[in-house]
C-alpha positions in Angstrom: 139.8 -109.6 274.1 142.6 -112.1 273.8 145.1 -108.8 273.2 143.6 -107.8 276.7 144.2 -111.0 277.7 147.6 -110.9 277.0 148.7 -107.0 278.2 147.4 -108.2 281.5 149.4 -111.4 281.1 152.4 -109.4 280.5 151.8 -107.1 284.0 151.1 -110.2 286.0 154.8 -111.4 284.9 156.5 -108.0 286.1 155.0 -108.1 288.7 155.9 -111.7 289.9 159.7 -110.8 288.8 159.8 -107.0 290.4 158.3 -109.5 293.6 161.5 -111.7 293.3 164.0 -108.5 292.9 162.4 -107.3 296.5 163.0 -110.7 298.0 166.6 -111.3 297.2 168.6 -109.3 299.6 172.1 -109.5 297.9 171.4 -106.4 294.8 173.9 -108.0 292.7 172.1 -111.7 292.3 168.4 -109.1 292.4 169.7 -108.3 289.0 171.1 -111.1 287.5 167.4 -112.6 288.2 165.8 -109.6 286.7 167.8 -109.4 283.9 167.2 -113.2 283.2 163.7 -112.6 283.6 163.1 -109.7 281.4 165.1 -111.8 279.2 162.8 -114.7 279.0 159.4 -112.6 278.5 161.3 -110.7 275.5 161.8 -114.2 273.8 158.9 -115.6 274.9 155.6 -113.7 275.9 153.1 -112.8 273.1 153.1 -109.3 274.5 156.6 -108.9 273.7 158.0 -105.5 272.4 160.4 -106.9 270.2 159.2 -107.9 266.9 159.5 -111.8 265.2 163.0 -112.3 264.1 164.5 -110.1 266.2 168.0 -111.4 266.9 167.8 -110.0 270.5 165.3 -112.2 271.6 168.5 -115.5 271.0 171.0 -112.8 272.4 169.1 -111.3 275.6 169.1 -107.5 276.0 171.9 -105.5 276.4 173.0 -104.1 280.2 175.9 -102.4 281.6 177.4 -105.0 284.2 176.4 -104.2 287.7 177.5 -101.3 289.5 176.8 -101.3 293.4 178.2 -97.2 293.3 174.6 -97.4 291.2 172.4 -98.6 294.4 170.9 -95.3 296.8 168.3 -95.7 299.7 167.1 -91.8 299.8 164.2 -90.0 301.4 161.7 -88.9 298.7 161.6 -85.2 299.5 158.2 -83.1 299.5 158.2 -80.7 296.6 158.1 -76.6 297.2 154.9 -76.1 295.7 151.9 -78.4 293.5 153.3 -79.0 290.3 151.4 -81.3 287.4 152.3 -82.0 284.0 151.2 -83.3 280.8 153.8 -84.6 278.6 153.8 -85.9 275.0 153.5 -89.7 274.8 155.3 -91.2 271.5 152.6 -91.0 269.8 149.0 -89.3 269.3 148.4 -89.6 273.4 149.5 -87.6 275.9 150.2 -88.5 279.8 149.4 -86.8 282.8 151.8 -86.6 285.8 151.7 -84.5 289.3 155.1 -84.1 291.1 155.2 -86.3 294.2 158.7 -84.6 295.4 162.1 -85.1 294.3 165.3 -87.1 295.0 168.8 -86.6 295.6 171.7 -89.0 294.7 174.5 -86.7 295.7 177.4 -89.0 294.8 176.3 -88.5 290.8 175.4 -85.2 291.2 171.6 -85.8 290.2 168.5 -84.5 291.9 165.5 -86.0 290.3 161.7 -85.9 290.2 159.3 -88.6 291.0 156.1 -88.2 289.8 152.7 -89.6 290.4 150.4 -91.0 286.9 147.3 -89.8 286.2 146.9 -93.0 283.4 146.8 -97.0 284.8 145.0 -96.1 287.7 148.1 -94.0 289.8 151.5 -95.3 290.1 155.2 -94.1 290.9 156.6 -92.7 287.6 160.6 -92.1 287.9 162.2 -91.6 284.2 165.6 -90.5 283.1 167.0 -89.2 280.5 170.6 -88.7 281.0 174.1 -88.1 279.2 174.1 -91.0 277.6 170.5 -90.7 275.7 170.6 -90.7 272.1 174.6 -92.7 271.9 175.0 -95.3 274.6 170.9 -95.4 275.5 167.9 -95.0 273.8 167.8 -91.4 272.7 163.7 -91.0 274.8 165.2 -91.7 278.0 164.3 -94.6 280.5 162.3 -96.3 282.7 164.0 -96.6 286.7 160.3 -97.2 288.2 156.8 -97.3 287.2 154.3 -99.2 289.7 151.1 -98.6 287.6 153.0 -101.4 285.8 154.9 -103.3 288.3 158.5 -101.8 288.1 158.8 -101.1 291.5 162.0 -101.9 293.7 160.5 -101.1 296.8 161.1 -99.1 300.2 163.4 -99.5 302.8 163.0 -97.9 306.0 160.9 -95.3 304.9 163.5 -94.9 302.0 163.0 -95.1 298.4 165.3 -97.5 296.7 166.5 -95.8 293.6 169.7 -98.3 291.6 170.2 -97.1 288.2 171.2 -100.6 287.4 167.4 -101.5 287.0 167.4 -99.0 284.1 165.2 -100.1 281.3 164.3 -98.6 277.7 160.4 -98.6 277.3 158.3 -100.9 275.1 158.4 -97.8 272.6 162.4 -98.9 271.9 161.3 -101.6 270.5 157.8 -100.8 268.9 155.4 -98.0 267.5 152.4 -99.9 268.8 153.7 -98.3 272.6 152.8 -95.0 274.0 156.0 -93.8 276.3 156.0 -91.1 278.2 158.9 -89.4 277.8 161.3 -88.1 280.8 160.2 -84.2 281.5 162.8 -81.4 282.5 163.7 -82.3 285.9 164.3 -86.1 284.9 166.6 -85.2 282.1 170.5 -84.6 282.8 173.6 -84.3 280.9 175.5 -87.0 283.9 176.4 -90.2 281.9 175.0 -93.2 283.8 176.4 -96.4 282.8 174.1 -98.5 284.5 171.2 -100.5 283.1 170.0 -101.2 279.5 172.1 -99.9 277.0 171.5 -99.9 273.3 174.7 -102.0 272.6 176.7 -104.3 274.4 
């Protein structure tokens, strides 16, 4: 119960700091306040990926520095046909996924699904893995948004806001004890994006 107790703990806190990021209308101080708050629940919160000792929770994690090229408002467009997916967790599990339509961010030459969760009770899944996976970023792919559990930067206008520079590696980086979904086919690309969390700094 007290683990419970703490997983929902940790969901509250992204939550409340996603809820910050949506207030702030300058993108550039949004970030420094999510990176400081990510920051503080890796150091601090009992739910905390990274393990005791870890010399990342005195350092902070590592990010690109901010890049407003990074920052797209686009339409989420319908997909051609009903698509759903299971995909391999990173470990015994599995997670479900049905295609919610696809977005384009035509200055970096992406075009990128969005997905919907079956897991969590439903959320806005939008993964990438691109060119930097496996060298600059961690080699699974990351985490852009995931509203099941709170990563969400919003809508404006009836746009989707999609910034690469709210990157992040999933809790599976960091620890086995994490099930990840990994990014599928069309949220993997060879296009180096050197925005977000990065393995080094």
């Amino acid at each position: 119960m007290v683990a419970e107790l703490g997983v929902a703990g940790w969901r509250r806190a992204v939550n409340e700091l996603y809820a910050d990021v949506r207030r702030e209308r300058d993108p550039a101080r949004a970030h420094a306040r999510w990176r400081a708050g990510r920051d503080e629940l890796f150091r601090t919160h009992p739910q905390s990926p990274l393990p005791a000792g870890d010399p990342l929770r005195d350092s902070g994690l590592p990010y690109w520095p901010y890049d407003p090229a990074l920052r797209f408002r686009v339409p989420l467009r319908e997909p051609a046909a009903p698509r759903t997916l299971t995909v391999p967790g990173t470990s015994d599990g599995s997670i479900r996924l049905r295609l919610l339509g696809r977005v384009r961010l035509a200055d970096l030459g992406l075009e990128l699904d969005v997905w919907w969760l079956g897991q969590y009770g439903g959320g806005i899944f939008l993964p990438l893995r691109d060119g930097t996976a496996g060298t600059e970023s961690y080699g699974g792919g990351r985490y852009l948004l995931d509203t099941a559990k709170g990563a969400d930067l919003g809508e404006q206008d009836g746009l989707l806001v999609v910034d690469l520079n709210f990157l992040y590696h999933p809790s599976c980086r960091y620890s086995s004890e994490w099930v990840c979904p990994l990014a599928p086919e069309g949220n993997t690309s060879r296009v180096p994006v050197h925005g977000g969390e990065r393995l080094h700094a």
